[in-house]
C-alpha positions in Angstrom: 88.8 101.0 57.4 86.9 104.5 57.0 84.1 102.8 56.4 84.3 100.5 59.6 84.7 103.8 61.5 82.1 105.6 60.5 79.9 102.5 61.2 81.0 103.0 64.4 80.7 106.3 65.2 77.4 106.0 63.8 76.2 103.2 66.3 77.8 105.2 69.0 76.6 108.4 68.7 73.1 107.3 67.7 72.5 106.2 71.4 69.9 107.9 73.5 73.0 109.5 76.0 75.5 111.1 74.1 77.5 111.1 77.1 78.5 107.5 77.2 81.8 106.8 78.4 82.1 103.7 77.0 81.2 104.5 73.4 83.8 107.3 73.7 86.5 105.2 74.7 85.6 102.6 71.9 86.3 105.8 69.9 89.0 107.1 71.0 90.9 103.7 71.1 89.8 103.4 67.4 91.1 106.5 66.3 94.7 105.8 67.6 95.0 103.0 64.7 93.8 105.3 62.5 95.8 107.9 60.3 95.2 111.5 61.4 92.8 112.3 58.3 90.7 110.1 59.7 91.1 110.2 63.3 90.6 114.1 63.2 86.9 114.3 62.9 86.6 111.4 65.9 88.6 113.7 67.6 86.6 116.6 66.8 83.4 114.7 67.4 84.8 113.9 70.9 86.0 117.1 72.0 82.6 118.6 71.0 80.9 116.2 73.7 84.1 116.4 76.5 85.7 119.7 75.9 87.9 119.2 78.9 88.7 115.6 78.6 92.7 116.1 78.4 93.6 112.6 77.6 91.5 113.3 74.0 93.4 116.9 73.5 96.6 114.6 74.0 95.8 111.7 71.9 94.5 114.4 69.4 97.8 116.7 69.5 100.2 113.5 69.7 98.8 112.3 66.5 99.6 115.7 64.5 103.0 115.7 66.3 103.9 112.1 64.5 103.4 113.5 61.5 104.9 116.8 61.8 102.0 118.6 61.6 103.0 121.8 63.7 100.6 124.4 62.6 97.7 122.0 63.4 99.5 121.4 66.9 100.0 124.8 67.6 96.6 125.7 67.1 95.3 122.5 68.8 97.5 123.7 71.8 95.5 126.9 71.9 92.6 125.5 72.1 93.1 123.3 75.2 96.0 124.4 77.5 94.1 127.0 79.8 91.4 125.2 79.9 92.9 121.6 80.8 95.3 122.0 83.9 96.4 118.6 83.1 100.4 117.5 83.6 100.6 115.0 81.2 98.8 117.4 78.2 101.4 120.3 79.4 104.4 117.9 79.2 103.6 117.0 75.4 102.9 120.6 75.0 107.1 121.7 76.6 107.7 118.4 74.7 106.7 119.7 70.8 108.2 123.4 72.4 111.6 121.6 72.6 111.4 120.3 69.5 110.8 123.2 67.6 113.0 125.2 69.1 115.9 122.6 69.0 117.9 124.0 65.6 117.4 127.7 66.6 120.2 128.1 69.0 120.6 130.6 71.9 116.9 132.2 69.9 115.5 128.8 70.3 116.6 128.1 74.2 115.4 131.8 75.4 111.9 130.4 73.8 111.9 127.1 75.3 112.7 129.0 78.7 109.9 131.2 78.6 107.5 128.2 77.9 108.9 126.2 80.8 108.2 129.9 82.5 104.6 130.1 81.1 103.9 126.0 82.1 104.5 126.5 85.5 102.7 129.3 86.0 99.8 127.5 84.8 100.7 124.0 86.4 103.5 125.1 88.6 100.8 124.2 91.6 99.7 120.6 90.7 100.4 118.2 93.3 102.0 115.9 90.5 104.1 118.8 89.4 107.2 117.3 90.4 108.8 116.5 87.3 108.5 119.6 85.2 110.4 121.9 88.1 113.4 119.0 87.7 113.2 119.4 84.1 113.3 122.8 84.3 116.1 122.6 86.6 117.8 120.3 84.2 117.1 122.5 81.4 118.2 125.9 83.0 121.7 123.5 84.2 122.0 122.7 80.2 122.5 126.2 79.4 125.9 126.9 78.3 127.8 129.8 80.2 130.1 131.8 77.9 131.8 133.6 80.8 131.5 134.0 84.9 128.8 136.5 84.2 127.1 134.0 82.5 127.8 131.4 85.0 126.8 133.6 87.8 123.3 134.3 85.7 122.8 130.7 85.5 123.3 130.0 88.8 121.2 132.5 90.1 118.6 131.1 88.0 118.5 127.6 89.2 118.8 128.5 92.6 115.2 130.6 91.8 113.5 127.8 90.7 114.7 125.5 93.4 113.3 128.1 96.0 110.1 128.2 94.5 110.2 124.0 93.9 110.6 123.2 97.7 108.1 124.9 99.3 105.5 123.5 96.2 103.4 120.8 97.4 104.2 118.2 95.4 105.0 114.4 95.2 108.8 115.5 94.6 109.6 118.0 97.3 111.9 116.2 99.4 113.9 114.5 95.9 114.0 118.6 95.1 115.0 119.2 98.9 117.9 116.8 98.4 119.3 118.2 95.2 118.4 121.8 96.5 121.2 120.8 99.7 123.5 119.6 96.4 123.3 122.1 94.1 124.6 124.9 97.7 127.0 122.8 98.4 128.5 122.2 95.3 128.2 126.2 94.8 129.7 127.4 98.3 129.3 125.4 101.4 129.5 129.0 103.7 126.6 130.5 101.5 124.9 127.3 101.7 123.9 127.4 105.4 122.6 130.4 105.6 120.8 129.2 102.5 119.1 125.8 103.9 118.7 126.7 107.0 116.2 130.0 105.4 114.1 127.8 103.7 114.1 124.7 105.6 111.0 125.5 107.3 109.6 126.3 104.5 110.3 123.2 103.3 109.2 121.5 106.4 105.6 123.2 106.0 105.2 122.5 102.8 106.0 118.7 103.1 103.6 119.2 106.0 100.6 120.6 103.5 101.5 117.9 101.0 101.1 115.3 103.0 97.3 117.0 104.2 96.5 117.1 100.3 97.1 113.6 99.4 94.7 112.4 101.2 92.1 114.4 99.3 93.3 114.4 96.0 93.9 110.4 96.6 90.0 110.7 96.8 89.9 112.1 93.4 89.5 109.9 89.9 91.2 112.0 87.7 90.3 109.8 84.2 87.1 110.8 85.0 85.1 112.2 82.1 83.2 115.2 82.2 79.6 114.3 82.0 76.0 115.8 83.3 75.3 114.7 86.8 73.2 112.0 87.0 73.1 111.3 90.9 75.4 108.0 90.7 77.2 106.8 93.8 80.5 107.4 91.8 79.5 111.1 90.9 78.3 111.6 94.4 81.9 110.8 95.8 83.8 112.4 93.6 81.8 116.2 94.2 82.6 115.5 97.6 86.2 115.0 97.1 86.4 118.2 94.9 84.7 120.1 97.4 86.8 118.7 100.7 89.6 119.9 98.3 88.4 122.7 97.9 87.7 123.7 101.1 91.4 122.6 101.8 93.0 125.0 99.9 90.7 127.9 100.9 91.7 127.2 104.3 95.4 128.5 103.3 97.1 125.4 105.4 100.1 126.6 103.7 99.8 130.1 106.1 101.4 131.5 102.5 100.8 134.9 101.3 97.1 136.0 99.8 97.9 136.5 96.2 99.8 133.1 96.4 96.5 131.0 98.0 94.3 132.6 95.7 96.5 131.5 92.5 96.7 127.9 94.6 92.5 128.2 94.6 91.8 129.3 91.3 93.6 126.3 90.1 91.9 124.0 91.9 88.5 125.3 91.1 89.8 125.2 87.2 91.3 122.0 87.4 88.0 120.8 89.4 85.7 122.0 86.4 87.8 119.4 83.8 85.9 116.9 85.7 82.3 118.6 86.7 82.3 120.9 84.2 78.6 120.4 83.8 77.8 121.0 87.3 75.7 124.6 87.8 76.6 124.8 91.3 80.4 124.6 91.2 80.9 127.4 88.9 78.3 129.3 90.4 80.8 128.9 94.0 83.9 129.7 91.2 82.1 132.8 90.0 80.8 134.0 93.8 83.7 133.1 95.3 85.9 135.9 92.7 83.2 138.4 93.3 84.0 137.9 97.4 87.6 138.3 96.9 86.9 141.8 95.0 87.4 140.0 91.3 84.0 141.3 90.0 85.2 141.3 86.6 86.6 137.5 86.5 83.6 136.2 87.9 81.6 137.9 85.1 84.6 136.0 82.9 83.5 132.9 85.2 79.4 133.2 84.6 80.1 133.6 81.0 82.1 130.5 80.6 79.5 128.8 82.8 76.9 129.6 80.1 78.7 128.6 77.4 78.9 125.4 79.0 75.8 124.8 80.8 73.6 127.5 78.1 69.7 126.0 79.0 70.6 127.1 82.8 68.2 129.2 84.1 69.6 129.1 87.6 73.2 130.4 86.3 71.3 133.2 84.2 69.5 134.5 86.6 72.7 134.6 89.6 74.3 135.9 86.2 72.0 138.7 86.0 72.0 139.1 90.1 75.6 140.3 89.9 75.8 142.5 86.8 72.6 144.3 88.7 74.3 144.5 92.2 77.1 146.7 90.9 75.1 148.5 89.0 75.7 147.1 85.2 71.6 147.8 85.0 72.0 147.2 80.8 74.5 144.1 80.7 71.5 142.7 83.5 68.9 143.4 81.4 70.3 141.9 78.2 71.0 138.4 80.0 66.8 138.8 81.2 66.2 139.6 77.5 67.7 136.1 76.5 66.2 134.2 79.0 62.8 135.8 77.6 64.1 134.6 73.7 61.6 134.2 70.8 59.1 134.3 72.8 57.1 131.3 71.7 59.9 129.5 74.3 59.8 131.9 77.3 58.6 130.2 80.3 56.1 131.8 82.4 58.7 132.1 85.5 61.2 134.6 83.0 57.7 136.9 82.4 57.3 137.2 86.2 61.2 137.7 87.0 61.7 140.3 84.0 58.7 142.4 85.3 60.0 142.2 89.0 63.3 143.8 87.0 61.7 146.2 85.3 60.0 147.4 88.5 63.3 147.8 90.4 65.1 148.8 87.7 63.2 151.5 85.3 60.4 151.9 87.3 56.7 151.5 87.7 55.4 152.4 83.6 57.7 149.7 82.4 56.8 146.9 84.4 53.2 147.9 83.7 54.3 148.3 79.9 56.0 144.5 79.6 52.4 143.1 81.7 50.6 144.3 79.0 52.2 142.6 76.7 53.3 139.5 78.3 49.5 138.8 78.9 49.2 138.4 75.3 51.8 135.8 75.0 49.8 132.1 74.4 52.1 130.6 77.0 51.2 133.7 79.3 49.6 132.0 82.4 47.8 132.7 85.9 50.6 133.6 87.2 52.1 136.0 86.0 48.2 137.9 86.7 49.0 137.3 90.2 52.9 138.4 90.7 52.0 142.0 88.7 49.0 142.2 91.0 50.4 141.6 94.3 53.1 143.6 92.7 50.7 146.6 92.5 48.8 146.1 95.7 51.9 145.6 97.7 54.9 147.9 96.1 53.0 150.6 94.4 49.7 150.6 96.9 47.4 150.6 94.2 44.1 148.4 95.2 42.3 149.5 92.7 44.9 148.1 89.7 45.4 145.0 91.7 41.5 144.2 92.1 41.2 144.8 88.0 44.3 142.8 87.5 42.5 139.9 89.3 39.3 140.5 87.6 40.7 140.5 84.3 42.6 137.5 85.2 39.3 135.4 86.6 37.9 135.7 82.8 40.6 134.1 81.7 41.7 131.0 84.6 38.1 130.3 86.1 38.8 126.8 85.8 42.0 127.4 88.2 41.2 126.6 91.7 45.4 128.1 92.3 44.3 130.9 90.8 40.6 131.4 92.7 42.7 130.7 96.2 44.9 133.8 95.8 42.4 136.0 94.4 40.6 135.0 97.8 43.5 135.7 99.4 44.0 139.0 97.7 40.1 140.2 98.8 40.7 138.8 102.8 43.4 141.1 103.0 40.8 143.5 101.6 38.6 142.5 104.1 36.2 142.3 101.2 33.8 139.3 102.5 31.0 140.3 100.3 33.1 139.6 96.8 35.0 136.9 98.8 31.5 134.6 98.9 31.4 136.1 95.6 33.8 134.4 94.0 33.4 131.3 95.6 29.9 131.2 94.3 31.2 132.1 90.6 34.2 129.7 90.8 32.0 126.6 92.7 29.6 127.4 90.0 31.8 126.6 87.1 34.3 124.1 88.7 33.6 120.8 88.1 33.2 118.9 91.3 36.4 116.9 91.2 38.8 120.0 91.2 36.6 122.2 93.6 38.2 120.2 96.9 40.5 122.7 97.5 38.1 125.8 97.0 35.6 124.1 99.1 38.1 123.7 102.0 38.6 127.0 101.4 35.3 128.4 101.4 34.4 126.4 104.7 37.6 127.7 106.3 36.6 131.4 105.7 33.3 130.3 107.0 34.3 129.3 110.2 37.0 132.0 110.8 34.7 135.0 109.5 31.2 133.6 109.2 27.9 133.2 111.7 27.2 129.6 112.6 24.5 129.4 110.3 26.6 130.0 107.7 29.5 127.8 108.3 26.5 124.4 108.9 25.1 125.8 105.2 28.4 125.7 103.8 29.7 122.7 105.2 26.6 120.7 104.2 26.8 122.2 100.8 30.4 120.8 100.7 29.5 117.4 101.6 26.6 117.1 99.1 29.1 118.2 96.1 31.6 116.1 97.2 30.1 113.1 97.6 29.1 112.6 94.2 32.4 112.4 93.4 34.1 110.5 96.3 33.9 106.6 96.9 32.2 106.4 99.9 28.3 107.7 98.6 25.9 109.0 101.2 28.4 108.3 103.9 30.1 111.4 103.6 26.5 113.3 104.4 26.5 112.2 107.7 28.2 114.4 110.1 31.2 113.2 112.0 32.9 114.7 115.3 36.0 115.8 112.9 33.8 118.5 111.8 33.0 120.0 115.3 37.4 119.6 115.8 37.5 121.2 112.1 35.3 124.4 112.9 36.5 124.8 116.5 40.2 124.6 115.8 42.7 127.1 115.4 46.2 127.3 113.6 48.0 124.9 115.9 45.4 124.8 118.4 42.8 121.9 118.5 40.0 120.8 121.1 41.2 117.7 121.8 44.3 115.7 122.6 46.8 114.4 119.8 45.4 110.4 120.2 41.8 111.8 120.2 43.2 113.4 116.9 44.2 109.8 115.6 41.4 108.3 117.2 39.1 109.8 115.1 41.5 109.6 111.7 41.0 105.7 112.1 37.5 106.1 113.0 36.9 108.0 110.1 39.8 105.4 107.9 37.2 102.7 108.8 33.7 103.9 108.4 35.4 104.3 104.8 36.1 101.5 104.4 33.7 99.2 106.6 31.2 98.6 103.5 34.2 97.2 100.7 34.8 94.2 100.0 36.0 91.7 103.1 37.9 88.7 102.6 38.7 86.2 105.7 42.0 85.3 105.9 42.2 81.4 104.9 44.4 79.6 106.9 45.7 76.0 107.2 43.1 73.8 109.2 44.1 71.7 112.3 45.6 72.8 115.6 47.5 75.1 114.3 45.3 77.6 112.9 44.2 81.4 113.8 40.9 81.9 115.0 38.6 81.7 112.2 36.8 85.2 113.2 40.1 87.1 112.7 39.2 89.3 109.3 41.1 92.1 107.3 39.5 94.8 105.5 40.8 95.0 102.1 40.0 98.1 99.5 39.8 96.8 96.1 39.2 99.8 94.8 42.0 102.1 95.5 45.1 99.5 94.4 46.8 100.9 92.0 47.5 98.8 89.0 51.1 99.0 88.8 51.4 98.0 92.8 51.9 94.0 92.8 49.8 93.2 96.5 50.7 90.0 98.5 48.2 87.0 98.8 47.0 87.9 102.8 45.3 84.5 102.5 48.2 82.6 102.5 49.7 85.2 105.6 50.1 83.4 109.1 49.3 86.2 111.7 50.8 85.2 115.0 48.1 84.8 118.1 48.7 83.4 121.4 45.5 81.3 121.0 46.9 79.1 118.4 49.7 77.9 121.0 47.6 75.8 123.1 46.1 74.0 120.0 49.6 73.1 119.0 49.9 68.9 119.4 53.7 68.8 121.3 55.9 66.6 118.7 57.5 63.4 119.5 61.1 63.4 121.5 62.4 61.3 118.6 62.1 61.5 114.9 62.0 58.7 112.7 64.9 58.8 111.5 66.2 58.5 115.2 67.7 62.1 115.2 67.2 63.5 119.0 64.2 66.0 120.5 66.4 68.9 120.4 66.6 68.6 116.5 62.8 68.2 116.3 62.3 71.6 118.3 64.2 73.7 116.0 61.8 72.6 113.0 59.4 74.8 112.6 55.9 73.9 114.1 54.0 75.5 111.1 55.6 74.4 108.7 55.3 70.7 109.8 51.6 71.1 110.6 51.3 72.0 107.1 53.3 68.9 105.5 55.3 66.0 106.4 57.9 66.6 103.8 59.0 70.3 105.4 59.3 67.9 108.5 61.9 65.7 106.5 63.4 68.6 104.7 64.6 70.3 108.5 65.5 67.2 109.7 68.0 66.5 107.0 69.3 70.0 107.4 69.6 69.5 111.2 71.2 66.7 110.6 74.3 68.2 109.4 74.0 71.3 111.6 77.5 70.8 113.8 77.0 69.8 117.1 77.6 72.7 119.0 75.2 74.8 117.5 72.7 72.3 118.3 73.6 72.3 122.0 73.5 76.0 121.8 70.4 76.5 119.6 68.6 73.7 122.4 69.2 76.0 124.7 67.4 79.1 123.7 64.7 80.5 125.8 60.4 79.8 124.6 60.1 82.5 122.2 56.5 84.4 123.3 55.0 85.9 120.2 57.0 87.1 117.1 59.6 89.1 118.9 61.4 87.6 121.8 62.5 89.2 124.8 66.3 90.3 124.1 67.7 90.2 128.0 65.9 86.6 128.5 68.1 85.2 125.1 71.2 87.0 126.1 70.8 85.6 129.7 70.8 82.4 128.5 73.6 83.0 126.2 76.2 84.1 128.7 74.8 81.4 131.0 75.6 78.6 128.4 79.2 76.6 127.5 79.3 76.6 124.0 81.6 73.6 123.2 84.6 74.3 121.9 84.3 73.8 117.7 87.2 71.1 117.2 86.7 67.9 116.5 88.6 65.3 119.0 88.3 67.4 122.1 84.8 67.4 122.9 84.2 65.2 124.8 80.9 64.8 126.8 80.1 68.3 125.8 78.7 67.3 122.3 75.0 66.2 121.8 74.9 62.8 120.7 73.3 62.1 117.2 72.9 58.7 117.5 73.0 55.7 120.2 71.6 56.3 123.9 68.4 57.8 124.9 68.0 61.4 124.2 67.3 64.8 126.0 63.4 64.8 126.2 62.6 68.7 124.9 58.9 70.5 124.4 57.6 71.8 121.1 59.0 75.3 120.9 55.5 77.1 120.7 53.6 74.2 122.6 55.6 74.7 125.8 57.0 77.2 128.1 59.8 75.1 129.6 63.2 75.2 128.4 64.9 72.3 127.2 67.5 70.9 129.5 71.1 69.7 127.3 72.6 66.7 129.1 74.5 67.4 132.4 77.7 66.2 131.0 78.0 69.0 128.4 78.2 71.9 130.9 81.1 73.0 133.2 80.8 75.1 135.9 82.7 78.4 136.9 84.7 77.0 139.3 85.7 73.9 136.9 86.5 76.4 134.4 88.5 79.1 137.0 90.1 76.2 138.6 93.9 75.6 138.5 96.4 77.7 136.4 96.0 78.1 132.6 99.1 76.3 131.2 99.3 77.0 127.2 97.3 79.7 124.8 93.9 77.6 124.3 93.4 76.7 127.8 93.7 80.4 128.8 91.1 81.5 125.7 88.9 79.1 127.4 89.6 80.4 130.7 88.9 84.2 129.6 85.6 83.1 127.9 84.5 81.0 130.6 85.1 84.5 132.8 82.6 86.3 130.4 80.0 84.2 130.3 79.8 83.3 133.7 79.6 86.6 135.0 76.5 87.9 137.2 74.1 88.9 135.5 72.5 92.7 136.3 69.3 92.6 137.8 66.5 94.3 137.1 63.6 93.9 139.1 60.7 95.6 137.1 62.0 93.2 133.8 62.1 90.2 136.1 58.8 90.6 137.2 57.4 91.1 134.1 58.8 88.1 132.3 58.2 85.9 136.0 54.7 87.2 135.2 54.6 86.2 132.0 56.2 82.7 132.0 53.7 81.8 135.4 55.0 78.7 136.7 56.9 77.0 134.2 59.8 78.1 135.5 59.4 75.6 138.1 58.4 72.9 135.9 61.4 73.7 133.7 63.9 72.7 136.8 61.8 69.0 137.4 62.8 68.4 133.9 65.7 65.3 133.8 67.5 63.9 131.1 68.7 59.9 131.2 72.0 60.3 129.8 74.3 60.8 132.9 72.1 61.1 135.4 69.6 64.4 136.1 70.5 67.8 136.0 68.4 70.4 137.5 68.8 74.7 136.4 67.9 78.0 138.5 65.8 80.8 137.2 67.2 81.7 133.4 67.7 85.1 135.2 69.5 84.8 138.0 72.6 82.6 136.4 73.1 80.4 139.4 73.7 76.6 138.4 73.3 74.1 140.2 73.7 70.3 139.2 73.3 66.6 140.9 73.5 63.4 139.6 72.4 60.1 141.1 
């Protein structure tokens, strides 16, 4: 069986996360079948990885319990409680108290009261603390009394705890109300009134606040296992739920007294880092928050703890070292600076910078200057840190002449750094040194290789044209294009001069000579003449009436697809132009198969153009499409281009009776699928007339308004009848624009007829007047 274990764990823990959930819970259900020799160093392994997992402290400490193990329990115990705020891990632990303190008498019961004492100072607050105050109640009641003084003692204590229990937050608060109105009653009913009616609104404000905190600790998973963040959906929830907790109880909804919300907040904050314990920013809000409320000295407690969790944080090292520094602790500061520094083979180049910064501040000017010295000489020592000490010089201590050396030493060493060549540009402007700034742009152009010189190019053509004569600033931009264009994909092209140059030199911070769509004018201008000389291909299209105009082209770039981007096939795209409407040969009324015109309009065109078995394929899906989708569907307005126009559809939607969808009651309203001639419909995109249903499937208002409604259905009818035929608002400027657009078809649309029933004739889609005749 050990053998089988270790197998196990070895599988596990050999995966690439060691904080996988699911192999830990494959341990820790494996170690409960095991005996505690061998469950221990699961245990041990587990606890290493989720030190605040108290569901593994209790599995752990239950185990030793069943053997009577209490040494290993009480130390087990120690390790755990204060950190793990956890009811069911604190009940084992007044549990095993009991136990041990069972045979010892009137000894034994004074220790098991002060562990009750010591549990619900700890846990007192939990919102599921209900239980251990009416155990402890229970327990304090079990006491025997030896005399009336004794009685009076015991009394006096139980009525204590049941003071502090009601006005606790907790599930149990009006069960402990109850037997709080019991226990002064069964004492003395005279003392009980003044009693109750003291604390009942107390009691009535707490209940109040529980009821407030539910909500957010409902929001709360609390088998949740401590792991790193990893910016899951889950995670995300639950840090919002700590923190709307959080900023619960630092409200004080309670109105209770200071000392007594702050206990209430520092154990939520402790009970919240069980579950993100490896979450920087929530004990960096513990430690700040203590420091706020004038507990300097816990929050130190609270950064140190937050190291020792979370030890590769820079960010909680350097807040860390922020405090100790702000009240004054200038050694404890420097120490934490010293470790983020280390071996020095591991410091980072940020830790150089920051330490000097804190040397300057701190011990002065020949310090900071001492630790440059040496931090140059580090081999992971980079431009950087040549630039912080020099701006460092030139703007704290007002030395030029140290800052200009600093830079000079530094150019010897990070030439090839164009970062580096931009602030040391920067450094000489504010000189107003324009003789070395051309300088070093000569030196640095001069040794750059072309493809990482964009940036001091720009540069150099900026100073140009800000400082420069206009000789100059033609020279260098010339010079600029010659060097760039050996390296960039458009050639010679980039030689020849383009109007973005006249808007580059002539422009100014957020100023520019021209308008913002001059300004993207010339971006696609300048996007195109890129691009006009790669590779072309013509769209391929299918042939016949349906095709896009053959002189329709895309420009496609070849060669700046990356290789991991999969591209669509644009030769098998369909691009929608009017044009292609008028090619369009209008479908028969009737299908083959005998299904009616309005079935064959909802196919699509395209696809039918392109073979006769997509044809087939809709019409068998039409087929089974119920009816009054059909009569609906028939009824939509000629869709112009890919987008139709939403008030013409929803005109026609509240202008058309949708038949009611069961079967036996239909009546004339259905379309017929088979026997009779059908309504005669155009080709969606070959036409702009709308088809016309049959007559006998439409109602009109006053049909539907007329009479009274007699049971449920008929007076559903009658309300949707109400909405749909309702005027329709009128606006002029869209009427006139579709009226434009649609021409004349409007009238042809009301000459259409159907030979069903007779003819029916429709007004404008957009004025909703409907008017029929048949003859």
């Amino acid at each position: 069986m050990s053998s089988t274990v270790d197998k196990t764990m070895g599988d596990s823990k050999a995966m690439d996360d060691k904080y996988n959930v699911e192999a830990a819970e494959v341990l820790a259900n494996e170690a409960q079948h095991l005996p505690i020799t061998e469950a221990a160093p699961i245990y041990e392994q587990l606890l290493t990885l989720f030190p605040t997992a108290a569901k593994y402290w209790k599995q752990y400490v239950e185990a030793h319990m069943a053997v009577n193990n209490d040494d290993a329990t009480k130390q087990i115990f120690s390790r755990c409680l204060l950190n793990c705020l956890q009811i069911p891990l604190w009940r084992c632990y007044i549990r095993f108290i009991k136990m041990a303190n069972e045979s010892k008498g009137l000894e034994g019961q004074e220790e098991t009261r002060k562990a009750f004492d010591f549990m619900l100072n700890y846990v007192g607050a939990d919102i599921a603390s209900g239980p251990i105050w009416m155990e402890y109640i229970t327990f304090l009641k079990s006491l025997p009394a030896l005399s009336t003084q004794e009685e009076s003692q015991r009394m006096t204590a139980v009525r204590k705890v049941y003071q502090k229990a009601i006005v606790t937050p907790t599930h149990h608060i009006e069960q402990l109300w109850r037997d709080y109105e019991n226990f002064e009653n069964s004492v003395s009913r005279q003392l009980a009134k003044g009693l109750l009616s003291e604390y009942q609104p107390k009691f009535n404000s707490a209940r109040a606040v529980y009821r407030e905190r539910k909500k957010y600790v409902d929001e709360i998973d609390w088998n949740m296992l401590a792991v790193p963040p990893s910016g899951s959906y889950k995670e995300e929830v639950q840090w919002m739920g700590w923190k709307r907790l959080l900023a619960f109880e630092k409200g004080n909804p309670q109105r209770i007294d200071s000392a007594s919300s702050n206990k209430r907040i520092i154990f939520t904050y402790e009970q919240c880092l069980m579950y993100l314990y490896h979450y920087p920013d929530i004990w960096y809000d513990y430690a700040t928050w203590h420091a706020k409320s004038g507990s300097v000295d816990t929050a130190v407690k609270v950064f140190q703890r937050a190291l020792k969790a979370l030890p590769d944080s820079e960010m909680l090292r350097y807040a860390y070292a922020e405090l100790e520094e702000s009240r004054g602790a200038i050694q404890p500061a420097k120490k934490i600076y010293e470790s983020l520094l280390g071996d020095d083979v591991n410091t980072t180049t940020l830790a150089h910078i920051q330490f000097i910064r804190f040397l300057r501040r701190t011990e002065g000017v020949e310090a900071a200057r001492k630790y440059f010295l040496d931090a140059r000489k580090s081999p992971n020592c980079t431009y950087h840190v040549y630039v912080a000490y020099a701006m460092m010089a030139f703007c704290l201590d007002k030395d030029r002449e140290i800052a200009h050396n600093v830079f000079e030493a530094g150019l010897k060493r990070f030439m090839h750094e164009p970062l580096y060549i931009l602030e040391y540009a920067d450094f000489l402007t504010r000189l107003n040194d324009d003789r070395n700034i051309r300088a070093l742009f000569e030196r640095a152009l001069s040794s750059l290789p072309p493809e990482e010189s964009v940036e001091v190019w720009k540069r150099f053509a900026q100073f140009e044209q800000t400082y420069g004569d206009l000789a100059s600033m033609l020279k260098v931009e010339q010079r600029r294009k010659e060097a760039l264009s050996r390296t960039g994909e458009e050639g010679a092209s980039a030689l020849v001069g383009s109007l973005q140059d006249v808007v580059s030199r002539y422009s100014f911070m957020d100023l520019w000579p021209c308008s913002s769509k001059d300004l993207d004018h010339l971006a696609r201008q300048e996007w195109l003449a890129k691009n006009m000389n790669k590779k072309v291909e013509k769209l391929a299209l299918p042939n016949g009436p349906g095709s896009v105009d053959k002189d329709y082209t895309g420009l496609i770039s070849n060669s700046t697809v990356s290789a991991k981007v999969v591209n669509p096939d644009v030769s098998k795209m369909v691009i929608y132009d009017p044009r292609q409407k008028s090619g369009i040969e209008t479908l028969p009324s009737t299908t083959s198969s005998g299904v009616p015109a309005a079935y064959s309009n909802l196919s699509n065109p395209v696809a039918a153009i392109v073979g006769g078995g997509m044809t087939n394929a809709f019409d068998e899906i039409l087929k089974a499409t119920p009816p009054a989708l059909v009569a609906f569907l028939a009824s939509l307005p000629v869709v112009e281009g890919p987008t139709p126009d939403v008030d013409v559809v929803l005109s026609i939607c509240l202008q058309s009776d949708i038949p009611a969808g069961q079967t036996g009651k239909l009546g004339t309203s259905s379309v017929q699928l088979s026997g009779g001639p059908a309504p005669t419909t155009s080709v969606l995109s070959g036409s702009k007339s709308h088809p016309i249903p049959s007559a006998a499937s439409f109602k009109t208002t006053r049909d539907r308004q007329a009479g009274k409604r007699k049971d449920l259905d008929r007076q559903e009818d009658d309300e949707t009848a109400t909405v749909q035929s309702q005027p329709l608002p009128r606006d002029v400027f869209r009427m006139r624009q579709i009226q434009k657009s649609r021409g004349g078809t409007t009238t042809k649309a009301r000459g259409v007829t159907t030979s069903q029933t007779g003819s029916a004739s429709y007004g404008s889609a957009l004025s909703g007047d409907l008017s029929g005749s048949t003859g």
